[in-house]
N, C-alpha and C positions, 0 to 999 in steps of 0.2 A: 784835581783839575790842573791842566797842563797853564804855563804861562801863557801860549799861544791863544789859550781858549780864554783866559781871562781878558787879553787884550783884544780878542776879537768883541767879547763881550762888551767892553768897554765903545769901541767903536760904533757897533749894535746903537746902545744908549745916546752915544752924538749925531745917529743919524734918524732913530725913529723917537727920539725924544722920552722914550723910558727902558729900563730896562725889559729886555725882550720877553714875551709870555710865552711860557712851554715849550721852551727852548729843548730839545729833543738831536740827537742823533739821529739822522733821515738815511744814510748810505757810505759805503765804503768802495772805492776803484782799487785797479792794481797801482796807485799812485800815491802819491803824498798828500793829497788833498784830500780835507775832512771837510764834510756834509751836515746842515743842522736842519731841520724844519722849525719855524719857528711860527706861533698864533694859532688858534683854533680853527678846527678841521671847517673849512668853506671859505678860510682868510687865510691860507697860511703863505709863507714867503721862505727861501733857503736862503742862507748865509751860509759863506765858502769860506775858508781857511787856505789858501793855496799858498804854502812858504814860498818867499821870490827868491830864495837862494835854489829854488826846485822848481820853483813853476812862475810861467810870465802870465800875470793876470792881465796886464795890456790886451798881449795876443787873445784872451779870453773874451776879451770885451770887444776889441776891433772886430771878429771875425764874428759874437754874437749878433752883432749889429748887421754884417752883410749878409750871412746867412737868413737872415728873416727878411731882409730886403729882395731876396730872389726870392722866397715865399716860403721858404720852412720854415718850419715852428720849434724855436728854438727858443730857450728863457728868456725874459726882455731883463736888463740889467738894470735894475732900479737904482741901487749908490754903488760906488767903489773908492779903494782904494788901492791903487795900483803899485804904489810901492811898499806899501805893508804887504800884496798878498790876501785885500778882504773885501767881500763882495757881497752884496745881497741883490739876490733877484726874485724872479717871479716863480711857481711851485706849477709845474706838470703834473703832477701826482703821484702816485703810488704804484702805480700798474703799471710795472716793465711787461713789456713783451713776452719777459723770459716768465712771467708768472701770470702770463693768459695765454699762451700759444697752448692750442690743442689739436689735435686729428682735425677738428670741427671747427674752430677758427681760423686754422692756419692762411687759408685760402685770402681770406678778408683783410689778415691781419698783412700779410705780403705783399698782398694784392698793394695795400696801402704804402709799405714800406717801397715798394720799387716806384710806383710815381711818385716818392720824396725825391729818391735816388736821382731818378730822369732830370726831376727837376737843378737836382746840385750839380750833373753833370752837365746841363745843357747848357748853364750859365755860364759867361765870362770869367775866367780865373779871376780868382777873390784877392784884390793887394795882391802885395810881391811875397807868395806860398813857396815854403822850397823845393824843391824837385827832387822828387823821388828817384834818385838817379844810379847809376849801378854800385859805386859805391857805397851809396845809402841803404839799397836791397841787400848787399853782401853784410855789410856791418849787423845788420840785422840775423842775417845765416847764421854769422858766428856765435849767434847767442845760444844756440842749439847746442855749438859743440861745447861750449866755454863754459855753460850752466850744466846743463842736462847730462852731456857725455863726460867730461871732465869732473864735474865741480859735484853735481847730486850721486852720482853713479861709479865713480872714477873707473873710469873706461880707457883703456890701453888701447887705439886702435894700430891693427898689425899698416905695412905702408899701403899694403891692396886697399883695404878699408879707407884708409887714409886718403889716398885717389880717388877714390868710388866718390867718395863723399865732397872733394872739391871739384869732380865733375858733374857730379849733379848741381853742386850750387850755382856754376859756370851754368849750367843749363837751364836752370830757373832765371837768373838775374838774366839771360839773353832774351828768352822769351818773354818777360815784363817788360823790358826795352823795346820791344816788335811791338805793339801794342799803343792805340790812340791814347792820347794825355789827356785824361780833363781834373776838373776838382775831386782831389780824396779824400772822405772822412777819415780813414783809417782805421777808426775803429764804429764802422756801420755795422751792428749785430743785439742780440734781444736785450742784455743789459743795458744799452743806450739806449732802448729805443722806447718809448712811454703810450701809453693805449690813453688818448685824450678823448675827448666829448669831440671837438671842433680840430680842425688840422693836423689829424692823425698819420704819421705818428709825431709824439716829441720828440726833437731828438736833443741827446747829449754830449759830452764828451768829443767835441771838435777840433778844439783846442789846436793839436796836431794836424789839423789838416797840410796836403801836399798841391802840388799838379805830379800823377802818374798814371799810372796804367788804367784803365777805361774797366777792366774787373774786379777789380780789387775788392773794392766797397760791396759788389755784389756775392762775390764769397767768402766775405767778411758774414754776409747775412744769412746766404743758405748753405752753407757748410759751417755753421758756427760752433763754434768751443765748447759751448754751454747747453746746444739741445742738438740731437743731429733726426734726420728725414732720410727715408730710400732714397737710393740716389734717381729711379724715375721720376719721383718729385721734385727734388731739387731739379734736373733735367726741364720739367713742366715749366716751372717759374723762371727758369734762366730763358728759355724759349719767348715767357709773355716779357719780358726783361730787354729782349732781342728785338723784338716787332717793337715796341716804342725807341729804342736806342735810334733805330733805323728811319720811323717815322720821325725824330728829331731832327735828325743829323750826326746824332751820336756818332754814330758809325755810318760806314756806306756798306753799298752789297760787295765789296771786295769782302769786307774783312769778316762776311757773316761765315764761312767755309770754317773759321781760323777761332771761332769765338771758346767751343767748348773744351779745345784742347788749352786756350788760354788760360779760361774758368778753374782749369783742373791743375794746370799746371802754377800759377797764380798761388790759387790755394794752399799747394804744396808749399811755398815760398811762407806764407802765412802761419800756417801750423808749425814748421819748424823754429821759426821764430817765437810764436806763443809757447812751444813746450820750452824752448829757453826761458822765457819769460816765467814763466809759473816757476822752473827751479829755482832764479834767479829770488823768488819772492822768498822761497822756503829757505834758502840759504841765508840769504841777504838781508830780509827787512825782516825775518822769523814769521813769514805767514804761509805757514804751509797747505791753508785748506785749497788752492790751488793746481795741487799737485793728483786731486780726483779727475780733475779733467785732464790729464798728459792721455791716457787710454782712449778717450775720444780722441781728442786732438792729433794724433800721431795716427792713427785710426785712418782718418782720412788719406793720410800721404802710401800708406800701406796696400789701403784699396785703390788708386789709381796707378802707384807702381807695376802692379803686371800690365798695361796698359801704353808704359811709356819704357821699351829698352833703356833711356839713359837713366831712369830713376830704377831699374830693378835692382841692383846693388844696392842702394840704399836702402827697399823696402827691405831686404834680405837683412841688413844691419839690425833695424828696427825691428822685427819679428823675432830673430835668433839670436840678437845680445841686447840691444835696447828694452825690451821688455821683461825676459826673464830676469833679468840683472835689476829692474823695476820691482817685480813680484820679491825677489829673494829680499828686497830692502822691506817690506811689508808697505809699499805705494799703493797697490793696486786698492785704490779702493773707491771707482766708478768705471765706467766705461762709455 
């Protein structure tokens, strides 16, 4: 048992007056932050672990708090400590999204997630959120090349490739700047997202929220990393996603013409950063089972490059050296 978990432990005992009952590991993110379920199943409660040399529990707590004040259902924070990094709250349960979505569900279950969505976007920016601004979208690009291409793969691009590839990022971060600002999850998708009895869905992992692009969070959730749908589907729901944004104010009828190509290109922007992320994991912290998803994930940017002249270069990258260069490492192993 690590120090961390001892002294979490300890804290546990100063705030529920005894040592914690069935104390259990409840979940793992791409993050530093460890997950406990603690008390028997109908009373249970988590306790967080978030190191403050890695993570701001503050931010955790400020933003749990406004977040359920515009009406999401987000954990209520029952003690903390903010400078240790230790937190206990209340328990969503068990049931991600990502382990109830079905052909047969799906409908219900989206149906539910996009009026949360409505809901976070329609609100007033939450406190002073930072803005997800072109520098911020690009630092993020880079994690593509600096993990994925470089770092897991080492990938020599010739200078063509080399262009291709900062012209398409040029062309993602322009088009997320063309785009309405409101509140971004960042990471709105099925492992966040919890299948409750009452104010469905839960959601988690906020922390990071921004103010940016107005699709973000929506193709965070139906192009997601972790389960993917035909794209008429996905189409389907971005459409019912559209007619409330509109009925809000989310948006106006200018910007409905501009919406799919956003969605798509948006996306793009997202996946390339996630497959950085996933090698950054298997390099970096030695957690490679992330690396089953780079073939979905990259997946995506692939299928809308014939679509968009300035991304075909890149798809062409990603099909003819990105992957096979994947396969020969023995990666492949999801899709």
């Amino acid at each position: 048992m690590s120090d961390r978990t001892l002294e979490l432990q300890h804290w546990l005992v100063e705030v529920l007056g005894s040592f914690p009952a069935d104390m259990r590991p409840a979940s793992t993110d791409a993050s530093s932050r460890r997950y406990w379920r603690l008390g028997p199943p109908g009373a249970t409660r988590i306790a967080v672990d978030a190191p403050p040399q890695h993570e701001d529990a503050a931010r955790f707590v400020r933003l749990a708090g406004a977040f359920r004040r515009v009406g999401l259902n987000t954990p209520e924070v029952l003690a903390a400590d903010v400078d240790r990094g230790f937190l206990l709250l209340s328990d969503l349960g068990e049931r991600s999204y990502l382990s109830t979505l079905t052909v047969d569900t799906a409908d219900r279950l989206y149906g539910d997630a996009i009026g949360a969505l409505i809901t976070l976007q329609a609100a007033e920016p939450l406190g002073e959120l930072p803005d997800y601004d072109g520098a911020f979208l690009l630092r993020e690009l880079v994690l593509f090349d600096q993990w994925l291409l470089q770092g897991l793969l080492s990938i020599e691009l010739t200078s063509d490739q080399r262009d291709a590839l900062d012209q398409a990022f040029s062309h993602l971060v322009a088009s997320a700047l063309d785009q309405p600002r409101v509140c971004v999850h960042r990471d709105f998708h099925s492992r966040n997202l919890m299948l409750t009895e009452q104010g469905n869905p839960g959601v988690l992992d906020f922390q990071d929220a921004v103010v940016g692009p107005v699709t973000y969070d929506l193709v965070s959730l139906l192009k997601d990393c972790y389960i993917r749908w035909d794209r008429a589907r996905i189409e389907d729901w971005a459409r019912g996603w559209l007619d409330q944004a509109l009925d809000a104010g989310i948006l106006g009828s200018e910007h409905e013409p501009n919406v799919m190509a956003w969605m798509d290109l948006m996306g793009a922007q997202r996946h390339l950063k996630a497959a950085g992320i996933f090698a950054r994991l298997a390099l970096r912290d030695g957690r490679p089972g992330y690396l089953a998803d780079v073939p979905r994930t990259l997946g995506y940017v692939t299928e809308i490059a014939a679509f968009y002249p300035a991304l075909a270069p890149l798809g062409e990258l990603i099909e003819t050296v990105v992957m096979p260069r994947f396969a020969e490492r023995g990666y492949v192993v999801g899709s």
